[in-house]
C-alpha positions as CSV (number, residue, x, y, z in Angstrom):
1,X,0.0,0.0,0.0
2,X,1.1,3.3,-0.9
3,X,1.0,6.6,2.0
4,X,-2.1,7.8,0.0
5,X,-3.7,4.4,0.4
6,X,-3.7,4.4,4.3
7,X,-4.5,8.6,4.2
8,X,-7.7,7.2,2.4
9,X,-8.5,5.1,5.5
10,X,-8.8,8.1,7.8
11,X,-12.4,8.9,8.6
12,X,-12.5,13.0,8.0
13,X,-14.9,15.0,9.8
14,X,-16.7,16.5,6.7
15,X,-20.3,15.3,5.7
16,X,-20.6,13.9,2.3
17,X,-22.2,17.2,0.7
18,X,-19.4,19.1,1.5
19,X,-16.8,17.2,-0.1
20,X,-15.6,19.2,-3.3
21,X,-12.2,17.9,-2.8
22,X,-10.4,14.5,-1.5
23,X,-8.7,14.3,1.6
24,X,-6.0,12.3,-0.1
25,X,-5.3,15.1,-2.7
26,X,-5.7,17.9,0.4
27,X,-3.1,16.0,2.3
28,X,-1.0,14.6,-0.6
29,X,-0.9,18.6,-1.9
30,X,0.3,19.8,1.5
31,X,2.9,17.6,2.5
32,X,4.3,18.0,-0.8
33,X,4.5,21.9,-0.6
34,X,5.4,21.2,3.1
35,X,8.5,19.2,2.3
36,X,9.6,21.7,-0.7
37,X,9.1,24.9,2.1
38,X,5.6,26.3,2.6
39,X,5.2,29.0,4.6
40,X,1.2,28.8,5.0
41,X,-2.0,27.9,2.9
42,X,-1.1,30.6,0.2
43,X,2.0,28.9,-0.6
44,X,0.3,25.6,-0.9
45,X,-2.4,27.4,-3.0
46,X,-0.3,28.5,-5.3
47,X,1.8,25.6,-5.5
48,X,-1.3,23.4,-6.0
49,X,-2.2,26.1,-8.8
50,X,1.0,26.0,-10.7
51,X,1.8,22.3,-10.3
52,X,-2.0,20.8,-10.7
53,X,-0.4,18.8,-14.2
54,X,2.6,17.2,-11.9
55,X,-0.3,16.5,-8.9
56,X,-2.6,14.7,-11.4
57,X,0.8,12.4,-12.0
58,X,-0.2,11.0,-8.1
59,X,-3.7,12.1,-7.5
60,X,-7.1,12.7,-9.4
61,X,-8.0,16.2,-8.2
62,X,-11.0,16.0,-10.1
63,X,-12.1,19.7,-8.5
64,X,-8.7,21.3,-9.3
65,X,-6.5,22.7,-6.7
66,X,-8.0,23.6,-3.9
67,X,-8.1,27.3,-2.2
68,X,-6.2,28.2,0.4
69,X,-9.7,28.5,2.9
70,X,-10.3,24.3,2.1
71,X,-6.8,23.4,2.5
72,X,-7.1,25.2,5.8
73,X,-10.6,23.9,6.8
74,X,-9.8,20.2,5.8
75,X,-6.6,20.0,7.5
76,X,-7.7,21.2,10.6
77,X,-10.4,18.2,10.6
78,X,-8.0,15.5,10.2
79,X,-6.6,14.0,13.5
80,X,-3.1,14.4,13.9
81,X,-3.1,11.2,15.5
82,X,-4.5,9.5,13.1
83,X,-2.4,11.3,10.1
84,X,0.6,10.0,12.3
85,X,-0.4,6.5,12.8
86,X,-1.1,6.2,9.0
87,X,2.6,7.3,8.4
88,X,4.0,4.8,10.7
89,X,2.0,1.9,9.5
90,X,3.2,2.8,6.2
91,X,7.3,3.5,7.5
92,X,6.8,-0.2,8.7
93,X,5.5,-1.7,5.9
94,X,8.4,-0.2,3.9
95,X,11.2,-1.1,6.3
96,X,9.6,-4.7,6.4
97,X,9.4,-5.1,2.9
98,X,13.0,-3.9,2.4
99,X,14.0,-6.2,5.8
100,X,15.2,-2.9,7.2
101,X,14.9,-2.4,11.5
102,X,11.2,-0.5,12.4
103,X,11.1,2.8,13.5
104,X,8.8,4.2,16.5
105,X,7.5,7.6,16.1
106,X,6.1,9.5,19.3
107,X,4.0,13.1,18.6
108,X,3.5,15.3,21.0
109,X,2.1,18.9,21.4
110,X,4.0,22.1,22.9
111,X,2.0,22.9,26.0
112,X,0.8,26.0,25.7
113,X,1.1,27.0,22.3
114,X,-2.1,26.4,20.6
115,X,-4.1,29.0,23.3
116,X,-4.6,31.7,20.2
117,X,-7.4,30.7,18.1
118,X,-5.3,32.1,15.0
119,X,-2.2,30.5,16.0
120,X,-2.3,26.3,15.6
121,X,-0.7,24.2,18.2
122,X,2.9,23.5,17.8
123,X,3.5,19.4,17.1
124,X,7.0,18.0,17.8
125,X,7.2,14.4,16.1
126,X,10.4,11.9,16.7
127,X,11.5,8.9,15.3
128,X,13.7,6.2,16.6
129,X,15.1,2.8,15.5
130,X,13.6,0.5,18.1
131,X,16.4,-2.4,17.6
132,X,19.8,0.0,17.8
133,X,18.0,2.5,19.8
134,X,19.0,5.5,17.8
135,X,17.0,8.8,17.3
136,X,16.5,10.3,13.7
């Protein structure tokens, strides 16, 4: 299974008539801007706008690119618990596949820092090998 296959598993909050645009290509969009330096929803507006060709390559986005409001809206109704066990599950199966050690990954939030309803919580994520004990 690919990342995007266990995303698809995650039960989203939105009802059915709201859906314009799939949480796989929501999440697939933003981790891909993430990784290549977003600085907010604008970036990964833009990005989604300029690269919707290369996107289709790895998702449908039969809506288009979505604005920056949805990609806001959406990602706030995921769990970030769920997001994370997804990855993990999916880290696994590739390090199993490849007979490579499993890695642990533990997510926790900064106390404190999502008090401002404009300002979003501040998630720390780390990773370690379980069998050599070392942290990536």
């Amino acid at each position: 299974m690919t990342f995007l296959d266990h995303v698809d598993l995650i039960e989203g909050t939105r009802k059915d008539i709201n859906k314009t645009y799939e949480l796989t290509d929501i999440v697939f969009l933003t981790i891909a801007k993430v990784l290549s330096g977003a600085a907010g929803r604008k970036d990964i507006q833009v990005f989604g706008e300029a690269k919707l060709d290369w996107l289709r390559q790895f998702c449908p986005f039969k809506s288009g690119s979505p604005t920056r409001q949805s990609i806001g809206r959406i990602i706030r109704g995921i769990s970030a618990e769920l997001l994370m066990g997804s990855f993990a599950i999916w880290i696994n199966e590739q390090c199993s596949k490849g007979g490579k050690e499993h890695i642990e990954f533990d997510v926790k939030t900064v106390r404190g820092s999502g008090h401002n309803r404009h300002v979003d919580a501040v998630h720390l994520m780390g990773a370690m090998i379980l069998d050599s004990g070392l942290m990536l």
